[in-house]
C-alpha positions in Angstrom: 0.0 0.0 0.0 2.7 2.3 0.8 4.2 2.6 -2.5 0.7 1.7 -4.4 -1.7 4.4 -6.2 -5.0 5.2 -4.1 -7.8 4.1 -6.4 -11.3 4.4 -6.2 -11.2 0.4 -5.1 -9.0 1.4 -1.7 -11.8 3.8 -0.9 -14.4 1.2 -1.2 -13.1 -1.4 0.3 -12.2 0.7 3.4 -16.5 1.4 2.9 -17.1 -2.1 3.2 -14.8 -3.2 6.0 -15.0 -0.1 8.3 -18.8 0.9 7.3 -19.6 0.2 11.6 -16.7 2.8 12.7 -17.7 5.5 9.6 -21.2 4.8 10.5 -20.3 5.5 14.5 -17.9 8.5 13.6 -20.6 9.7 11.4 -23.8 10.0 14.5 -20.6 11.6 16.3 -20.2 14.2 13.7 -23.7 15.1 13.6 -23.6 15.8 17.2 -20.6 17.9 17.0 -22.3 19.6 14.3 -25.6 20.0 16.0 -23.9 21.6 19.4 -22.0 24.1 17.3 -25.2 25.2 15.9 -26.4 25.8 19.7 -23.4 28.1 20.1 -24.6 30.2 16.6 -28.3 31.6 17.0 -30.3 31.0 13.8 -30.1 34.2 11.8 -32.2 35.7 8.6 -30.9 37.9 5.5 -32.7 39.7 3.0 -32.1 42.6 0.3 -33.4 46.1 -0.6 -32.4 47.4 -3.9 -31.6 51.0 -4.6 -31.9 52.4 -8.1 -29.0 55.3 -9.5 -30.3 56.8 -12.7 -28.1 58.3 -14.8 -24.6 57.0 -16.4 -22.4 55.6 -13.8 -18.7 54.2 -13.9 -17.7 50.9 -12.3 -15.6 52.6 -10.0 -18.5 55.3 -9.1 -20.6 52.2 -8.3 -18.2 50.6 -5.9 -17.8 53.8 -4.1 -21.4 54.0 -3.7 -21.7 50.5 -1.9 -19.2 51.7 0.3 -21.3 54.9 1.3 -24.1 52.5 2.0 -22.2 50.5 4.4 -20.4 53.8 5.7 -20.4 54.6 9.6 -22.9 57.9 8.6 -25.4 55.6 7.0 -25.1 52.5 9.6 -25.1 54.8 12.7 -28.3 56.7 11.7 -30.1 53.7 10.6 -29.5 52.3 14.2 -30.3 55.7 15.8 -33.9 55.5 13.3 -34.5 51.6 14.3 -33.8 52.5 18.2 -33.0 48.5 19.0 -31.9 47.3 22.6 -28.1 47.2 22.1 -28.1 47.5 18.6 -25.4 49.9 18.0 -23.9 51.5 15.0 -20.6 49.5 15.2 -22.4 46.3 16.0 -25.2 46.9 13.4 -22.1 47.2 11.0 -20.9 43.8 10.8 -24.4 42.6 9.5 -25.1 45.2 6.7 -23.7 44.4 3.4 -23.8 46.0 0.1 -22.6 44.9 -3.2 -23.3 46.6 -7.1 -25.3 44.8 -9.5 -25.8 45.0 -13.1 -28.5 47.9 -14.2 -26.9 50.6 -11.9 -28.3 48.8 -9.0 -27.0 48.4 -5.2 -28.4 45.4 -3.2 -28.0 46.0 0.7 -28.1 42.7 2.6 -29.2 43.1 6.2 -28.9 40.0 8.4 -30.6 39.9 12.3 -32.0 37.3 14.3 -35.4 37.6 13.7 -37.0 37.9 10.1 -38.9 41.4 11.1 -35.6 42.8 12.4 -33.2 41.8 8.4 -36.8 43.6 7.0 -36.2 46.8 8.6 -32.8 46.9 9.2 -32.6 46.3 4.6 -35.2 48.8 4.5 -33.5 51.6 7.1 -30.0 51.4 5.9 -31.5 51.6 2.2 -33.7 54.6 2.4 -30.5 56.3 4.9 -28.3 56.0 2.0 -30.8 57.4 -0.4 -31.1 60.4 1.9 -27.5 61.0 2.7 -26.6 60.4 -1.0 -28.7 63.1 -1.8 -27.7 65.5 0.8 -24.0 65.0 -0.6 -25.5 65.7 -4.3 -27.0 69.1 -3.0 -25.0 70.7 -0.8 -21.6 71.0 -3.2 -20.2 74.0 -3.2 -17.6 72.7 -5.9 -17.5 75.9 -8.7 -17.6 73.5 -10.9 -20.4 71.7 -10.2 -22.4 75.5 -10.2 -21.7 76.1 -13.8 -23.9 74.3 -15.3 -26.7 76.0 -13.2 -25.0 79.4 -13.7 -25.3 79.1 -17.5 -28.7 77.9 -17.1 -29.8 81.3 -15.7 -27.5 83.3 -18.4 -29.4 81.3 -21.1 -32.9 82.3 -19.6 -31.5 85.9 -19.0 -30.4 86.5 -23.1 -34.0 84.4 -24.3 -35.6 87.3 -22.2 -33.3 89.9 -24.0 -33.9 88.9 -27.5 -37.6 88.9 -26.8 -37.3 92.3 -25.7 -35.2 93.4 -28.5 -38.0 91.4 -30.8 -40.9 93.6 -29.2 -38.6 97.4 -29.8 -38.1 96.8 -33.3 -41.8 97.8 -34.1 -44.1 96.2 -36.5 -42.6 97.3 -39.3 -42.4 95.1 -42.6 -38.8 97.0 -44.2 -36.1 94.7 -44.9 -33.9 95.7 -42.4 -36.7 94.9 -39.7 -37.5 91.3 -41.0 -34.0 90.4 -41.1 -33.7 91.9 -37.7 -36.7 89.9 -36.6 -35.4 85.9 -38.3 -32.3 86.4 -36.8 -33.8 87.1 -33.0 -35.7 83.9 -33.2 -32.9 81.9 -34.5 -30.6 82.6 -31.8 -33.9 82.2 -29.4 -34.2 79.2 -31.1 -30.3 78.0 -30.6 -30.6 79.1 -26.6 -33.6 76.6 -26.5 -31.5 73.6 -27.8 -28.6 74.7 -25.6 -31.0 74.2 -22.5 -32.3 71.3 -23.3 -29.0 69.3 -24.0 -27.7 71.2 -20.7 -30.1 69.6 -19.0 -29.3 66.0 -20.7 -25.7 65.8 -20.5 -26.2 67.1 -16.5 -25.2 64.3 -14.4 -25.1 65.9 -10.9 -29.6 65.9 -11.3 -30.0 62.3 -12.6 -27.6 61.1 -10.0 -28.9 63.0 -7.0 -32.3 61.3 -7.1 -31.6 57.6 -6.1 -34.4 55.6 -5.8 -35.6 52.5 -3.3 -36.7 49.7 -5.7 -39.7 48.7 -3.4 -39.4 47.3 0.5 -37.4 44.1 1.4 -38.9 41.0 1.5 -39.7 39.5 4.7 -37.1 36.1 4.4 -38.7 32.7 5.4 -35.5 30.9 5.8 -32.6 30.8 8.2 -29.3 32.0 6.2 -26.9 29.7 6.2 -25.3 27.9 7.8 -28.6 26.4 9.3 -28.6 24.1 11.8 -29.6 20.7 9.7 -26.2 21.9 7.4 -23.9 22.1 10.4 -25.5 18.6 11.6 -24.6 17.2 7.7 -21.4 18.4 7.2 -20.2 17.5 10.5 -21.1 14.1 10.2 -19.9 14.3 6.1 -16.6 15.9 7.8 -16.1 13.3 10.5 -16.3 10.3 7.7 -13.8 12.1 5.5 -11.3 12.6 8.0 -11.5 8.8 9.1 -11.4 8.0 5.1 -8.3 10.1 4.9 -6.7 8.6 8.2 -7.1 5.0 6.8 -5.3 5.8 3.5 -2.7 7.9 5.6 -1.7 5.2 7.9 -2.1 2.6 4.8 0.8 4.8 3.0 2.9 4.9 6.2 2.9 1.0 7.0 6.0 -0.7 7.1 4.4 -4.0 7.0 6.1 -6.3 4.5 4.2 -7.5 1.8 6.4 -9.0 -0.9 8.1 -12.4 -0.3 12.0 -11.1 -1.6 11.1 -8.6 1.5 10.0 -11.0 3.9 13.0 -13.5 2.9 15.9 -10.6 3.8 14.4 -9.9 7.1 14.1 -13.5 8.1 17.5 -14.2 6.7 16.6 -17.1 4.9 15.4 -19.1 2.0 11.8 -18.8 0.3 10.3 -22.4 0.3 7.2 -21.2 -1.2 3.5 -19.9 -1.3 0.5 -21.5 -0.4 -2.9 -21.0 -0.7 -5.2 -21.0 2.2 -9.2 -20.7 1.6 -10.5 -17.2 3.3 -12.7 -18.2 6.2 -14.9 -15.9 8.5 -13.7 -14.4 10.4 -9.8 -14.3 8.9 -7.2 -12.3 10.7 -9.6 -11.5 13.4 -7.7 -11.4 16.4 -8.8 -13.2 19.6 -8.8 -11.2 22.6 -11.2 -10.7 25.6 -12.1 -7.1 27.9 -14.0 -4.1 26.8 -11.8 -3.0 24.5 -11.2 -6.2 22.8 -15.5 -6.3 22.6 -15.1 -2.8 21.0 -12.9 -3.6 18.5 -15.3 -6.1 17.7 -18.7 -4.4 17.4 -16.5 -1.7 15.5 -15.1 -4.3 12.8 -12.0 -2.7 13.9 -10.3 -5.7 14.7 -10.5 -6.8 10.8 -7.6 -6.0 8.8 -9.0 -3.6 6.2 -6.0 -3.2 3.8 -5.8 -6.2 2.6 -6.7 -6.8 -0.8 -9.5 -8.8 -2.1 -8.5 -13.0 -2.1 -8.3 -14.1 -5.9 -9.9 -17.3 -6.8 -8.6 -20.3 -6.4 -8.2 -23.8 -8.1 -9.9 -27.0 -7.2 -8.8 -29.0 -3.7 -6.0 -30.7 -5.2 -4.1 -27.6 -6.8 -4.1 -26.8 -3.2 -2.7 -29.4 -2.2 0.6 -29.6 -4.7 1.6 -26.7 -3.5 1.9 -28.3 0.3 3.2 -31.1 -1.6 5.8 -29.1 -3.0 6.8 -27.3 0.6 7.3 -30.9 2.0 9.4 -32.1 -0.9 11.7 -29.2 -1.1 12.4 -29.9 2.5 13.2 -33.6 2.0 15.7 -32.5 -0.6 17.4 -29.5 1.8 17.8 -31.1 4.8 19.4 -35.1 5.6 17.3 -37.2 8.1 16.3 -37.7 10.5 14.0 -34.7 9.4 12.4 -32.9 12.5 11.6 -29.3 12.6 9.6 -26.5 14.1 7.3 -24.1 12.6 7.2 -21.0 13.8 4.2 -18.9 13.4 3.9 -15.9 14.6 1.0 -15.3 17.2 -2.1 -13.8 16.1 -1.4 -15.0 12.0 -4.4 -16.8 12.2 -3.9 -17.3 8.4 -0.4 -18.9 9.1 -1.9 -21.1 12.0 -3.8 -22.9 9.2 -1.3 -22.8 6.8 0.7 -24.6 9.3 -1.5 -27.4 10.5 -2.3 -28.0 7.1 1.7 -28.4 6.3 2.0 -30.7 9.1 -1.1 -33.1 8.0 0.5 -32.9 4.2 4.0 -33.7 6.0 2.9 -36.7 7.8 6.3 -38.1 9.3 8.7 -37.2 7.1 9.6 -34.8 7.7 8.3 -34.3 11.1 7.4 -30.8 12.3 5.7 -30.2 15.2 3.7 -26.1 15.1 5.0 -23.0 18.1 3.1 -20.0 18.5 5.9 -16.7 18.9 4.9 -13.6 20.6 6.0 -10.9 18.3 6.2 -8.4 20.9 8.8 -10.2 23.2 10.0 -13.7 20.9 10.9 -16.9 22.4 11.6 -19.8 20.7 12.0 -23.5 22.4 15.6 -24.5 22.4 17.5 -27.0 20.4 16.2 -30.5 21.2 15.4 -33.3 18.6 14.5 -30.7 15.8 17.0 -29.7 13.8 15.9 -26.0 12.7 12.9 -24.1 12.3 10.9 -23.4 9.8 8.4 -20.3 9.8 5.4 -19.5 8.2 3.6 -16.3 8.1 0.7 -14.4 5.7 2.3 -11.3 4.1 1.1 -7.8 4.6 0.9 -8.8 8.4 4.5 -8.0 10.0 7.1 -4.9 9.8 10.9 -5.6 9.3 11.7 -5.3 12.9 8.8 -8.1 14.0 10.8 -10.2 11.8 14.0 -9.7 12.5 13.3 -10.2 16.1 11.7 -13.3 15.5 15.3 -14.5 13.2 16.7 -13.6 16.4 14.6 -15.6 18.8 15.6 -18.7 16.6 19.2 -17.9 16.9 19.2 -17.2 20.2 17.6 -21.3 21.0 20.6 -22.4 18.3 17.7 -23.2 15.8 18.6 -22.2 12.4 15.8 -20.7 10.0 15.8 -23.4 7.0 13.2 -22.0 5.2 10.2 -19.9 4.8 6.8 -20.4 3.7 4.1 -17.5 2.8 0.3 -18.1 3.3 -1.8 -16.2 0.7 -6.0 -15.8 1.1 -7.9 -17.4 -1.7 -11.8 -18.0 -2.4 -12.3 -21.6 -2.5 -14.4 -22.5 -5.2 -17.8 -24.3 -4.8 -17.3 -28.6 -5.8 -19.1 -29.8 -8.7 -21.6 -32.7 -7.8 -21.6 -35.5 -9.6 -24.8 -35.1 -10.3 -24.2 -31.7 -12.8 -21.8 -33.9 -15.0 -21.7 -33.2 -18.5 -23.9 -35.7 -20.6 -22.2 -39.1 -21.5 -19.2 -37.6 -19.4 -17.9 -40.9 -17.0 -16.7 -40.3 -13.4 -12.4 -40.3 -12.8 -12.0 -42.1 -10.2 -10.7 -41.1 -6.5 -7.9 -43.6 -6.7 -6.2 -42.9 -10.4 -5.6 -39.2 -9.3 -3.6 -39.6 -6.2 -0.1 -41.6 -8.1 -0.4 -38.3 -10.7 -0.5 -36.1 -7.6 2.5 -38.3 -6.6 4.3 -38.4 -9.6 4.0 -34.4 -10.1 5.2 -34.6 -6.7 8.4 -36.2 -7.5 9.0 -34.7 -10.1 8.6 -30.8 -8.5 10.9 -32.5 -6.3 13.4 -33.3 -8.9 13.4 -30.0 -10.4 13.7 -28.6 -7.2 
């Protein structure tokens, strides 16, 4: 695992084997969720929308929202609204403003009650709309008083001309018609002047800022609500356990090659074998609470390992035992005895084992220990003649192993060989019954010399 690729298979595999701990973790979430909603008081938001006629920059806009939100505006909204302890600077941290498209500012006003975001919207917005125009109409900027300035000199010279218009007499010489066409055409000219002054003047579109209507009352907390802090602490809780798995997966030092396993030992591989997966494999046996916890938490069920392959019939099973058996007939002179060393708490080795021994029979003759990894002991040298160990791989670091190489050197038993027990799904036997049509039964008795003679001959090859 530690130098594999996390695939979507890892993840659902720790699903399957740890669904009782995610599913416990995940209630515990929820409640961690649901207290930290206790600690936040559900809250409501809505939105008044204020109007700015006229042609308006981006950057114009933006300073706008940040008059709405200003001190001036908040403070006299909260001086208006007269709230118990609702003070301009605390008022401030639950007004918003942004600028929309359409020359349009949205001001968001959150409190804890639904009546309370409707007014406190509605009071900041009509505020700004007041205060805005207060700016607009007290400049004193000389510039800004042109425009009204030329204004009253345009009505001043319209006057004028109609004056000269009414002295020059009614009189039909040339002199006095000409007089007269080119009055009204400058009268006519001052008319056009006024009206594009009073187009292209910005200062009175933007001075009369409109409220787009009154808030809407909201009907739903803001978030985060209280069933979303209850979801994503339970959604939180399950992803950091998913996330702990694969960490500690990447950081095992367990071995689970067999050129690994053979250079800690310090011996020999002798071979595999295949071992049908029973419930419940590598399930530890213990007693006490905790041991009981493990247990109702499926903690106590190795999780990483990956899913068993099938396997042949009985018999290919069986060759491979053979196989051991006759590799240690050829390795060692009689008279054979040995011990096999399994490490405690391999269940799958403690089957592999007995299964060795019953395929061994007498020769050569090996009689099964259980080792403590923790603290190793091994019996000492007596009528065996060295040890051999067996173990499942995935299931022991370097060090375990090494300590156990040293147990056996410690009782003067040298490590002759190893053996590595693999999980496989046994498949279901075919009954007789469910023959093939005109097919005729083998007999029991012609397949055990074939078994024998592959035997000898694996053991020929070596």
């Amino acid at each position: 695992m530690s130098d594999e690729t996390i695939r979507l298979s890892t993840i659902g595999r720790i699903l399957r084997r740890r669904w009782r701990l995610l599913a416990v973790l995940a209630v515990v979430g929820a409640l961690v969720g649901y207290g930290t909603s206790l600690l936040f008081p559900p809250s409501y938001t809505t939105s008044a929308s204020v109007l700015l006629p006229g042609v308006w920059q981006d950057r114009e806009l933006l300073t706008q929202a940040e008059i709405a939100t200003s001190s001036v505006v908040v403070d006299r909204a909260a001086l208006t609204l007269g709230w118990a302890g609702g003070s301009g600077s605390k008022l401030r941290d639950q007004v918003s403003a942004t600028a929309a498209d359409g020359n349009i500012i949205k001001i968001s006003g959150t409190a804890d009650t639904p009546e309370h975001a409707q007014q406190l919207a509605d009071q900041v917005a009509q505020q700004f709309v007041t205060f805005a125009a207060r700016i607009a109409g007290d400049s004193t900027d000389p510039e800004a008083a042109q425009p009204e300035a030329l204004r009253q000199l345009v009505v001043q010279a319209s006057r004028r001309i109609t004056d000269l218009a009414a002295a020059a007499g009614p009189g039909q010489t040339m002199e006095i018609v000409q007089t007269r066409t080119e009055l009204e055409k400058l009268r006519t000219s001052l008319q056009d002047a006024i009206k594009k002054l009073d187009q292209v003047d910005p200062a009175a579109n933007k001075a009369n800022m409109v409220v787009m209507g009154s808030a809407a009352r909201p009907t739903a907390e803001a978030p985060p609500t209280r069933t979303q802090l209850v979801v994503a602490g339970a959604l939180l809780f399950v992803l950091l356990a998913v996330i702990g798995h694969l960490t500690a997966a990447r950081m095992s030092r367990r071995l689970r090659t067999e050129p690994e396993i053979a250079a800690a030992l310090g011996s020999a591989l002798l071979g595999t074998v295949d071992v049908p997966g029973e419930r419940p494999a590598h399930r530890p046996q213990g007693r006490g609470p905790r041991a009981l916890v493990r247990r109702l938490l499926g903690t106590d069920v190795r999780w990483d390992l990956p899913t068993p392959h099938a396997s042949g019939d009985e018999a290919s099973r069986q060759l491979r035992f053979r196989r051991v058996c006759a590799r240690l007939r050829d390795q060692l002179p009689g008279p054979r005895r040995l011990l096999v060393v399994v490490p405690d708490g391999d269940e799958l080795a403690h089957r592999a084992a007995g299964q060795l021994v019953a395929e061994a029979g007498s020769d050569p003759m090996l009689r099964v220990v259980g080792v403590p990894v923790s603290r190793p002991l091994v019996p000492d040298r007596g009528e065996e003649t060295g040890a051999l160990v067996v173990l499942s791989a995935g299931s022991w670091t370097a060090g375990e192993l090494a300590g156990i190489a040293g147990a056996c050197a410690d009782a003067e038993q040298e490590v002759v060989g190893i053996v590595v027990a693999g999980t496989v799904r046994a498949r279901p036997t075919r009954s007789a019954s469910r023959r093939p049509d005109g097919a005729e039964p083998v007999p029991v008795v012609a397949a055990t010399p074939a078994l024998a003679v592959g035997d000898d001959a694996g053991r020929g090859s070596g």
